[in-house]
TIPA-698497 format. One record per residue (C-alpha): residue in one letter; x, y, z. Coordinates in steps of 0.1 Angstrom, whole numbers, padded with zeros to 4 digits, always signed. Each point is the difference from the previous one (the first is absolute). Layout:
aXYZ/...
This chain:
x+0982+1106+0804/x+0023-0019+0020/x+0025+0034+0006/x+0012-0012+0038/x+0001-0036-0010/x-0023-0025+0000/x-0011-0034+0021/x-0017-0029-0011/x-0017-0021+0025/x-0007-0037-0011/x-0024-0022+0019/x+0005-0036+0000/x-0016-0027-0022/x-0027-0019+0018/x+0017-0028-0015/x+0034+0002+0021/x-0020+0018+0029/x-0001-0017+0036/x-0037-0018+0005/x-0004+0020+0031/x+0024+0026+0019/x-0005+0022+0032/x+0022+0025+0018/x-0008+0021+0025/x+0025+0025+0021/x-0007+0031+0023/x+0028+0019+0016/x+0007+0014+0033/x-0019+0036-0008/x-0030-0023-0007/x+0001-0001-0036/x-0017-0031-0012/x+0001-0011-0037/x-0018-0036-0011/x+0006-0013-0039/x-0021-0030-0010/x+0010-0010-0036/x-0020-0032-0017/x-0004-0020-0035/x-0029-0013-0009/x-0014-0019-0037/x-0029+0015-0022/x-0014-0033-0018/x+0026-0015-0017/x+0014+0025-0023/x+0003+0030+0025/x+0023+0008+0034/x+0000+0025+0025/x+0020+0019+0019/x-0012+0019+0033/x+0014+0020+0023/x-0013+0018+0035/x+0016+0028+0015/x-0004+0018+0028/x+0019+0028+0022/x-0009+0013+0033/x+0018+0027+0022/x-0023+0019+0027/x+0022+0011+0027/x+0017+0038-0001/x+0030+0003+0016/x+0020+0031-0002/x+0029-0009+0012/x+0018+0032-0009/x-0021+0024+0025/x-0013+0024-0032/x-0038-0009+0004/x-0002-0020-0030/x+0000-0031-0007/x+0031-0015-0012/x-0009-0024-0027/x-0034-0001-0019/x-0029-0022+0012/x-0017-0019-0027/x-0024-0021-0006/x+0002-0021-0034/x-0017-0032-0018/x+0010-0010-0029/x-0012-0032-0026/x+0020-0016-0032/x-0016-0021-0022/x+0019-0015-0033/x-0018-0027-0022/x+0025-0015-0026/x-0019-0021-0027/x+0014-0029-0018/x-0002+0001-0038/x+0012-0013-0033/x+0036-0002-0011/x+0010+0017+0034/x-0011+0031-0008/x-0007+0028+0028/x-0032+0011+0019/x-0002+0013+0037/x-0016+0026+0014/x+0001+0016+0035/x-0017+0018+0025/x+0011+0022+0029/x-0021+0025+0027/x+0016+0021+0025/x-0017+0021+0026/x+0016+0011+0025/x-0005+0032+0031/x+0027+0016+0013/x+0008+0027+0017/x+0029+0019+0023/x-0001+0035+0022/x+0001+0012+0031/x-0002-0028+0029/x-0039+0010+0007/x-0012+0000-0031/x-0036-0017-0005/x-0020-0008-0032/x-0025+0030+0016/x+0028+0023-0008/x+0003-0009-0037/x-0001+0029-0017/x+0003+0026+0027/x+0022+0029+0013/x+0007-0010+0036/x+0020-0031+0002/x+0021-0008-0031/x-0002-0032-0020/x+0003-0018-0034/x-0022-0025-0007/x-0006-0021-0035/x-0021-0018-0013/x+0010-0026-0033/x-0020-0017-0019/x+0019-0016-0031/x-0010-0031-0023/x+0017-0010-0034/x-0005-0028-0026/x+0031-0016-0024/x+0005-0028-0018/x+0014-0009-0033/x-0013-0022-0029/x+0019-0012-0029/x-0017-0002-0034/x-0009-0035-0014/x+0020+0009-0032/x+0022-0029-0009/x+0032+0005-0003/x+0001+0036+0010/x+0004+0016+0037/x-0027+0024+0005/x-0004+0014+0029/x-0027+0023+0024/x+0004+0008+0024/x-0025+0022+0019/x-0008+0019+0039/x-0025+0022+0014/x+0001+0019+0036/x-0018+0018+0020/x+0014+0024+0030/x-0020+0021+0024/x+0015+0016+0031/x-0023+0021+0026/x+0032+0023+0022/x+0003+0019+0019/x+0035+0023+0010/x-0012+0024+0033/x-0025+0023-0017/x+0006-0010-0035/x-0023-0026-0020/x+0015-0022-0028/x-0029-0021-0018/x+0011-0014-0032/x-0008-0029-0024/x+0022-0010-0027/x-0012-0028-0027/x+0029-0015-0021/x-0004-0028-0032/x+0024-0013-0019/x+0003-0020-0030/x+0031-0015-0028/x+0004-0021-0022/x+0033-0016-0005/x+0018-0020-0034/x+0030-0016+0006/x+0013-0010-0033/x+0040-0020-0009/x+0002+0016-0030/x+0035-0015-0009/x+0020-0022+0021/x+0016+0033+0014/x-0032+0024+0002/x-0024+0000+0025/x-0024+0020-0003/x-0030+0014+0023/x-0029+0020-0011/x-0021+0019+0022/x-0032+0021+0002/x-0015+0015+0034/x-0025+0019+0012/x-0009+0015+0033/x-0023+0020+0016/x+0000+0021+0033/x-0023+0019+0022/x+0004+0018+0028/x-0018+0022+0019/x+0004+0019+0035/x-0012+0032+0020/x+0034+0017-0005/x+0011+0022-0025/x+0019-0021-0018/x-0037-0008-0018/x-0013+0033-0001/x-0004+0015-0036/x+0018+0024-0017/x-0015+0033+0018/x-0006-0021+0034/x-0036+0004-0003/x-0014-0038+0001/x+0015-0032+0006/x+0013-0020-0029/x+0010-0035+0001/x+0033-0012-0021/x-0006-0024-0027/x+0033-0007-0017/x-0002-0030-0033/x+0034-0011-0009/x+0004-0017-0028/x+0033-0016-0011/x+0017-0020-0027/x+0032-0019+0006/x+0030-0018-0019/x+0029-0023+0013/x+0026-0014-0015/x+0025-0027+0018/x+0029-0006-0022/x+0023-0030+0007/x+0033+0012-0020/x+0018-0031+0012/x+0000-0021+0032/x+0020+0026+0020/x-0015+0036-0014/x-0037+0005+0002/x-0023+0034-0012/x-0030+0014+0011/x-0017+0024-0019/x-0034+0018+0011/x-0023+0025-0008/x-0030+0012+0015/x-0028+0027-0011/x-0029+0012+0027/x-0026+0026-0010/x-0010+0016+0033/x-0038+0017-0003/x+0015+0026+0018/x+0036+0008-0004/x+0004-0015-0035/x+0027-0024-0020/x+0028-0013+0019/x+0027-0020-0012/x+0023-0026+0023/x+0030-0016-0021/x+0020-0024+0018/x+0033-0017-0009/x+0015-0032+0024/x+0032-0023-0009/x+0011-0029+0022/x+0036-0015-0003/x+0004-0030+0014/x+0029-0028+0007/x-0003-0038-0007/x-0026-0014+0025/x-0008+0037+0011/x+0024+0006+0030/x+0005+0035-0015/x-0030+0022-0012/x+0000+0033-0010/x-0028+0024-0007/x-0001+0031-0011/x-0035+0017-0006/x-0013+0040-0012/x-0033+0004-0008/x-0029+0031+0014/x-0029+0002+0025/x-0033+0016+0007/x-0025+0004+0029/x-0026+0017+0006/x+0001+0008+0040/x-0033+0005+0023/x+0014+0021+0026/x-0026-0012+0029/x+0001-0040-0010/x+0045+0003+0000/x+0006+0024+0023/x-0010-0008+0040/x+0013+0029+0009/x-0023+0025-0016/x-0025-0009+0018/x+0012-0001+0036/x-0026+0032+0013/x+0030+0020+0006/x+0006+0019-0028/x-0020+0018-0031/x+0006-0020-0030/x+0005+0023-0027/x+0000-0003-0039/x+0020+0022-0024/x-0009-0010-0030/x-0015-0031-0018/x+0023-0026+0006/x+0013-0018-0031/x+0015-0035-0004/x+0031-0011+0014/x+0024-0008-0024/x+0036-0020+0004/x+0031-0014-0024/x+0020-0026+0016/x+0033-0021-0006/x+0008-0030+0022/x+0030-0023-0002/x-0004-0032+0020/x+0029-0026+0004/x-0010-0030+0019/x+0032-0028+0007/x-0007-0034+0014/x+0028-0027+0008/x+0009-0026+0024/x+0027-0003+0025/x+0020-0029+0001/x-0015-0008+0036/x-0032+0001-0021/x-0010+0034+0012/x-0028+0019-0024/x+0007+0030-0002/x-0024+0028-0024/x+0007+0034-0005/x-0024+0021-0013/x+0011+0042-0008/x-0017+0028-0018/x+0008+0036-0012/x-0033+0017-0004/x-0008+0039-0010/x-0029+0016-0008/x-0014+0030-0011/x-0033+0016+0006/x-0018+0025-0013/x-0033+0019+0010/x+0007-0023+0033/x-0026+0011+0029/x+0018+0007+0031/x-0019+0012+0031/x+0013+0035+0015/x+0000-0003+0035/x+0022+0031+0009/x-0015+0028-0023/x-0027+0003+0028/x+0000-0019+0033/x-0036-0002-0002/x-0005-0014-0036/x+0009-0027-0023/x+0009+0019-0034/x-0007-0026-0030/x+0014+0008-0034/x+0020-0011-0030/x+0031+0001+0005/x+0019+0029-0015/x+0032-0013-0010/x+0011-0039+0000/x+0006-0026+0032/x+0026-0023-0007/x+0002-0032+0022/x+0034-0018-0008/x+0019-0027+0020/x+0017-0035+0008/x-0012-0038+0014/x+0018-0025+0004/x-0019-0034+0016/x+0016-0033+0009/x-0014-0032+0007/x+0023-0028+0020/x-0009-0035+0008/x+0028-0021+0018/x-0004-0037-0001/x-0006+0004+0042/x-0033+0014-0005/x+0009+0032+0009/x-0020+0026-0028/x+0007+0033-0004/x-0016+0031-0022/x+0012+0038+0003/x-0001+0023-0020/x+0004+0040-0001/x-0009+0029-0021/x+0019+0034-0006/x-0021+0027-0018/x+0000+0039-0004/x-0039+0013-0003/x+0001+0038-0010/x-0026+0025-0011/x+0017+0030-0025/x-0023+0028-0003/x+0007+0038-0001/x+0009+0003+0035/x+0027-0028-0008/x+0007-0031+0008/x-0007-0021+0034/x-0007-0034+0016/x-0039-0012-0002/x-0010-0004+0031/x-0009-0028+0023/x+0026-0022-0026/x+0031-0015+0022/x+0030-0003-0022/x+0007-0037+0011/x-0017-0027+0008/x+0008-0037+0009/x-0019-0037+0005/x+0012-0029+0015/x-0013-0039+0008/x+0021-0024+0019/x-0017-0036-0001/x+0012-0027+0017/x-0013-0036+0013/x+0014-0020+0027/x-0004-0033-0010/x-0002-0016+0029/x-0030+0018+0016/x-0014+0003-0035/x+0000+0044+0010/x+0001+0021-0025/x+0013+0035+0009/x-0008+0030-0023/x+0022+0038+0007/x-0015+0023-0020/x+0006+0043-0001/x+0007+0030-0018/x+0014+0034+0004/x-0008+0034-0012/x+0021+0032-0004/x-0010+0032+0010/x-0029+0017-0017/x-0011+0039-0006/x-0029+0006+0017/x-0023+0029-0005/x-0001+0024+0028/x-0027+0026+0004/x+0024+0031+0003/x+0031+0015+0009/x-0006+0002+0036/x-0010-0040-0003/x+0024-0012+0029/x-0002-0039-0016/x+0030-0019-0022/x+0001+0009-0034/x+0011-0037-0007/x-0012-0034+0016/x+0029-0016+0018/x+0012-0037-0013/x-0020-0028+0011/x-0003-0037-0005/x-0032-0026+0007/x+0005-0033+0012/x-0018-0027+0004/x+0008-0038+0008/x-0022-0031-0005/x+0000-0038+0014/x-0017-0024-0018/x-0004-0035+0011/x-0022-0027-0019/x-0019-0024+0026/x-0010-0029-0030/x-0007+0003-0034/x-0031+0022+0001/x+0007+0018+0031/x+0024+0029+0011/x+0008+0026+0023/x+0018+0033-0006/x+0009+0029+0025/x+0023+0032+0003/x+0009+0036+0006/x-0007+0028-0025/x+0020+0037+0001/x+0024-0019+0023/x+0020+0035+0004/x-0037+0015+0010/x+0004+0029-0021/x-0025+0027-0007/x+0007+0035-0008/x-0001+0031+0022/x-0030+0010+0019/x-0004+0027-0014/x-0004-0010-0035/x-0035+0012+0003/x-0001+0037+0006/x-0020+0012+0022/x-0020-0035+0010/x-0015+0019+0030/x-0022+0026-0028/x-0010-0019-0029/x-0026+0027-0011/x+0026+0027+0005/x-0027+0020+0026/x+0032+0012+0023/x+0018+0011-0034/x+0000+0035-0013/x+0003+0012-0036/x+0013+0030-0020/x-0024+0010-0024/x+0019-0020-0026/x-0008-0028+0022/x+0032-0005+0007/x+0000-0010+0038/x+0021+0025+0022/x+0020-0008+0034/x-0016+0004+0032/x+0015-0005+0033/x-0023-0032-0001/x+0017-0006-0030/x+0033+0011-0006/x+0009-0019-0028/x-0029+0008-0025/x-0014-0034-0001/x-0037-0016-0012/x-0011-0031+0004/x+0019-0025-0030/x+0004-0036-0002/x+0021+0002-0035/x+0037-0004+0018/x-0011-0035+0008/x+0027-0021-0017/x-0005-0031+0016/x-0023-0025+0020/x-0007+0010+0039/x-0007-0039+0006/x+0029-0011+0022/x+0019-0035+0014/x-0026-0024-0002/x-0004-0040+0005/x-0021-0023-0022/x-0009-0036-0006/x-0021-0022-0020/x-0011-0032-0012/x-0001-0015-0035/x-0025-0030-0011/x+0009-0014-0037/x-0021-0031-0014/x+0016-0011-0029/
């Protein structure tokens, strides 16, 4: 289902993990973070991996004068375990363990827990509770690799968003079974089969039944089979072929072909990739999409939503070479497009005061350039940038136009550099955005259509004090940006009590306000939290 892309997050062994680590930094608006990270054996044929985190930030500030607060204030603990067991001929066992709760909420500055829930001072306030279970075990078969790999979760949020309640659990396992087979000198091949089962359940609509007249949790089973096929024609020219079947309980067969080919030089300076292949996901509105569920607007459903569906080609070229000043240099570019179909776009501009949710009647087509570079010069000086130039568009019958909140270009840097002498590390790190359409409530809306260009900076000094200690310090949003004031409407009336309506429910202009207004945090394109300073202290026994 990985449509937008996927990331993989790989703890470390316990093996090659420090015996002990520590870090602890808080920053000049009082945000305090602490990370305690240690490895520990289980008898003699068993290690562990643990991790502590915790995240504290409990003082408002608003900054921009608008009555709310200006970044959200949260509360979070979260605890890792991995155990990685040693067994015969090197095969594979580890499991792992996480929990995450964590309260948070944001609102106007004089917003108490006693108002949870109420209609006279405005607040969002969440609750999380998550815990999950992986691991993966490979089959004593001899001479085979057989793998399963398994996880469970659990997720239940208690929210609140003004007047509006969102209580909802969702219970995920997962299960596969892999077979990786050299069938020839030049085929490898892997054979899958997974299965996965999902429940969810809320006090929205989005689990009412058919004819909205009793709740009724979501229980999806997917079940799917899977073939791959990594051909080596010769040392230079390499095919992947795969095919994948899922049986959905509800929305039926789906088929996901892919095709890949890599081209590569002697000693691979020069790779090239070129990749096709299909998508599907199966989007929960409330669990993706913050936004509809921000107590400002009526979230409204059109229809039963169906799957997303995508087709994508990619062509990748990555070139690596030295200088003769023994300069690395990597360049890494891409030309991506893909198409969607039933894609589920929110409608922000239909109706100022709802969210319209449907299937998208027509296609979205999200196409565009990247080109990344990596440099290291034999000074020490490091340096990764990268940019991306892409065209997001939704067709439909009123014709074509830009999705919103999607800027057209976006860029990254990091600038490393140590000074030997002083043994100081000095990290310059940013990116920049282009303009964005945002959604206004109205033609009388007075506010940008578009975000303006705008660029975070940050900049970091890092000085070791022996070889288990370390200090670090710096600026963040060095340019202090933040955008406009006024980019919630209407802070002052969050309920909308000073607001009148048509009897569409359209709300009309008043002398009090002119410009046809309610209260809307949706234009919100980027974070309030300004210029800051932080520091912090790093322990590592190895």
């Amino acid at each position: 289902e990985a449509v937008g892309g996927l990331i993989n997050v790989i703890t470390k062994k316990p093996s090659t993990a420090p015996l002990f680590s520590a870090e602890v930094f808080t920053t000049s608006w009082l945000e305090t973070n602490a990370d305690i990270g240690a490895k520990f054996h289980l008898g003699k044929k068993a290690s562990s991996l643990l991790g502590v985190n915790y995240f504290k930030y409990n003082n408002p500030l608003d900054l921009n004068n608008d009555g709310f607060t200006d970044i959200t204030l949260q509360d979070r603990t979260s605890l890792f375990n991995k155990i990685s067991f040693d067994r015969k001929d090197n095969r594979i066992f580890n499991i792992g363990m996480r929990y995450v709760y964590e309260d948070r909420w944001g609102g106007e500055m004089n917003w108490r827990p006693a108002f949870r829930g109420g209609d006279s001072i405005y607040g969002e306030s969440i609750y999380t509770n998550r815990w999950e279970v992986f691991g993966n075990y490979q089959l004593p078969i001899v001479d085979e690799n057989f793998n399963l790999q398994f996880s469970a979760n659990g997720h239940h949020q208690n929210s609140v968003y003004g007047t509006d309640r969102y209580i909802a659990d969702q219970r995920i396992a997962f299960s596969q079974l892999t077979w990786n087979k050299k069938w020839t000198p030049s085929n490898d091949v892997l054979l899958g089969v997974a299965y996965r089962y999902t429940y969810y359940d809320d006090n929205t609509v989005a689990t009412y039944a058919a004819d909205s007249s009793r709740n009724s949790p979501s229980n999806i089973h997917l079940t799917g089979l899977f073939i791959q096929d990594q051909v080596a024609i010769n040392e230079f020219n390499t095919l992947l072929l795969g095919l994948r079947y899922d049986h959905n309980n509800i929305h039926g067969n789906i088929f996901s072909p892919r095709i890949n080919y890599k081209w590569n030089s002697k000693k691979e300076k020069t790779i090239i990739r070129l990749s096709a292949g299909n998508g599907f996901r199966v989007a929960n509105t409330f669990t993706e999409d913050h936004a509809a569920l921000t107590g400002a607007r009526e979230v409204v459903f059109t229809e039963k939503l169906q799957p997303e569906q995508s087709v994508n080609v990619n062509l990748n070229v990555v070139q690596k070479f030295y200088t003769k000043n023994q300069t690395y240099v990597n360049l890494d570019g891409s030309i991506f497009y893909t198409f969607f179909s039933n894609r589920i776009v929110p409608d922000y501009e239909t109706n100022p005061n709802q969210i319209i949710y449907a299937n998208l009647d027509g296609q979205a087509i999200s196409k565009g350039v990247s080109l990344n570079a990596d440099i290291v010069w034999h000074s020490g000086v490091k340096i990764m940038g990268g940019a991306t130039l892409m065209d997001v568009t939704i067709e439909e019958n009123v014709g074509k136009q830009r999705q919103l909140l999607t800027e057209n270009f976006t860029g990254v840097w990091s600038i490393e550099y140590t000074i030997l002498p002083y043994n100081l590390t000095i990290n310059y790190t940013g990116n920049v955005y282009s303009p964005m359409r945002l959604p206004l409530l109205g033609d009388l809306d007075n506010r940008s259509e578009y975000s303006p260009w705008f660029s975070i900076q940050n900049i970091q000094l890092t000085k070791p004090i022996n070889d288990q200690w370390s200090v670090y310090g710096g600026v963040k949003n060095l340019l202090n940006f933040t955008p406009a004031r006024n980019s919630i409407a209407r802070s002052f009336d969050p309920f909308d009590k000073n607001v009148q309506f048509d009897a569409n429910g359209n709300a009309v202009p008043t002398p009090e306000n002119p410009n046809a207004l309610t209260f809307d945090p949706s234009y919100v394109y980027a974070a309030n939290q300004g210029i800051r300073g932080f520091i912090g202290i790093k322990y590592t026994l190895k």
